[in-house]
C-alpha positions as CSV (number, residue, x, y, z in Angstrom):
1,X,0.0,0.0,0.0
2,X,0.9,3.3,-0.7
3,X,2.3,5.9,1.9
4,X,0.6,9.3,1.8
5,X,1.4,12.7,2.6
6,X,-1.4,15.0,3.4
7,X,-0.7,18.6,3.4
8,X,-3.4,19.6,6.2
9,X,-4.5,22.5,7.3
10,X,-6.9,21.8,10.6
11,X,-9.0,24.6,10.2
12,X,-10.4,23.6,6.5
13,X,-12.8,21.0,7.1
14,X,-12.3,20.1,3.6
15,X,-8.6,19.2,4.9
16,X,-10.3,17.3,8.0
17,X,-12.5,15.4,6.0
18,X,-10.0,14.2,3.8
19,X,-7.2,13.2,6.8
20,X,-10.5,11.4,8.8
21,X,-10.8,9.8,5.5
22,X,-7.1,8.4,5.0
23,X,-6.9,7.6,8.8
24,X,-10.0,5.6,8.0
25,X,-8.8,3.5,5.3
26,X,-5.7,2.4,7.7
27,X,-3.4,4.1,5.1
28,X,0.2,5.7,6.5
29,X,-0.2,9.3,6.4
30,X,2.1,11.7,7.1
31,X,0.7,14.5,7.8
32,X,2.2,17.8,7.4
33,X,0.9,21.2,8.7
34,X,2.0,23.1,6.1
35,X,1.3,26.7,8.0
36,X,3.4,25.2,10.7
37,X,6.4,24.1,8.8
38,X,6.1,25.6,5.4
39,X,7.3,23.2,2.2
40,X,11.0,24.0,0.6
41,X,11.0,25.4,-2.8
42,X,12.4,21.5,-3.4
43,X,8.9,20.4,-1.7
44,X,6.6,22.4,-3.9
45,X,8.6,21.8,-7.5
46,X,8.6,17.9,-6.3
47,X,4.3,18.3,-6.2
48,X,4.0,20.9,-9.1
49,X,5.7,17.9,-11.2
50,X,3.8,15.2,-10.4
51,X,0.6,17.0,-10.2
52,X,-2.3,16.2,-12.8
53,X,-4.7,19.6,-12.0
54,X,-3.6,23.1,-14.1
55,X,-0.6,24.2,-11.3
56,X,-2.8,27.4,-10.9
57,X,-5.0,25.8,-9.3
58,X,-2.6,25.3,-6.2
59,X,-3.1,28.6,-5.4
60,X,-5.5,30.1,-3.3
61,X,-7.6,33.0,-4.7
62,X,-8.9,34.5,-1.7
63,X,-8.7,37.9,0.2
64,X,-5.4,37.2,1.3
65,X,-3.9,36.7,-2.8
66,X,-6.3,39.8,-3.2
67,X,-4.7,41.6,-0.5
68,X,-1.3,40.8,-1.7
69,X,-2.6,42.5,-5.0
70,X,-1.9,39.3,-7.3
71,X,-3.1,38.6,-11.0
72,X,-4.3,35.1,-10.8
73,X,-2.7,35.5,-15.0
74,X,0.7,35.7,-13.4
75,X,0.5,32.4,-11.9
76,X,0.3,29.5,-14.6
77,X,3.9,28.8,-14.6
78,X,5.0,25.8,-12.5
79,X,8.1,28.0,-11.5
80,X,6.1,31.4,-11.0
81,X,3.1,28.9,-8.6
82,X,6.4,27.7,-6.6
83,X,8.2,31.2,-5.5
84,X,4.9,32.4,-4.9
85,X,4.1,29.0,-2.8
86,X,6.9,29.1,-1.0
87,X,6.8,33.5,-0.2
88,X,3.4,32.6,1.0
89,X,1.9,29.3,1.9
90,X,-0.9,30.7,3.4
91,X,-1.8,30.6,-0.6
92,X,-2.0,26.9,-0.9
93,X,-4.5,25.4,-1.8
94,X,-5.6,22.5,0.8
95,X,-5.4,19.7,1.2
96,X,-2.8,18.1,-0.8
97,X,-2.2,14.4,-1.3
98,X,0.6,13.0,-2.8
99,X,2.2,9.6,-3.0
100,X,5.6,8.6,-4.7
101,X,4.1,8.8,-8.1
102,X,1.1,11.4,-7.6
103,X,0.1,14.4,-6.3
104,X,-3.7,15.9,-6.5
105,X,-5.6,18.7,-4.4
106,X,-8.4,17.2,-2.4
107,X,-11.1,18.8,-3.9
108,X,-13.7,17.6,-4.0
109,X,-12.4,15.4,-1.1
110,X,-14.9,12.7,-2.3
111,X,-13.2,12.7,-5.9
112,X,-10.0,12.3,-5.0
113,X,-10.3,10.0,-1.9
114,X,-12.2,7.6,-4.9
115,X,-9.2,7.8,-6.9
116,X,-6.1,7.6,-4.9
117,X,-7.6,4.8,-2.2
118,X,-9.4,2.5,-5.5
């Protein structure tokens, strides 16, 4: 069986549902809080590649990138989504999942749960 990392942010119940979920299915998570210890540059290139979604959609679009006064156009690159990623984490999109070979945002939890426990 595969060994998961979960990206988690406890306040997003979206992220609850989806590590309630893995811890159900007796799969080894690792779970890290990324607001707590932030990924590496390293980290977030290592996801970017092996993600299957548009790498824009790792970032959050919220009143915080608003805020920041970002262009959601400037952020299609996989190396522009990383340095922005990794200057501001609060910006990524949650949860993540990855395994050695794949890496997907849990959204809808449902969705992905399906496909990465199947």
């Amino acid at each position: 069986m595969a060994t998961y990392t979960l990206f988690h942010n406890p306040k997003c119940s979206t992220s609850r549902k989806v590590d309630e979920a893995l811890v159900a299915a007796g799969v080894d998570v690792e779970t890290v809080l990324y607001l707590k210890t932030p990924p590496t540059k390293a980290d977030l290139e290592r996801i970017i590649g092996k993600l299957d979604d548009p790498v824009g959609d790792l970032v959050r679009k919220d009143n915080r990138f608003k805020e920041l006064g970002l262009n959601a156009d400037d952020y299609t690159s996989k190396s522009a989504v990383a340095s922005l990623l990794f200057d501001h984490p609060e910006l990524l999109q949650r949860p993540i999942i990855e395994t050695s070979t794949r890496a997907a945002i849990g959204r809808p939890p449902e969705d992905v749960l399906a496909s990465f426990l199947s």
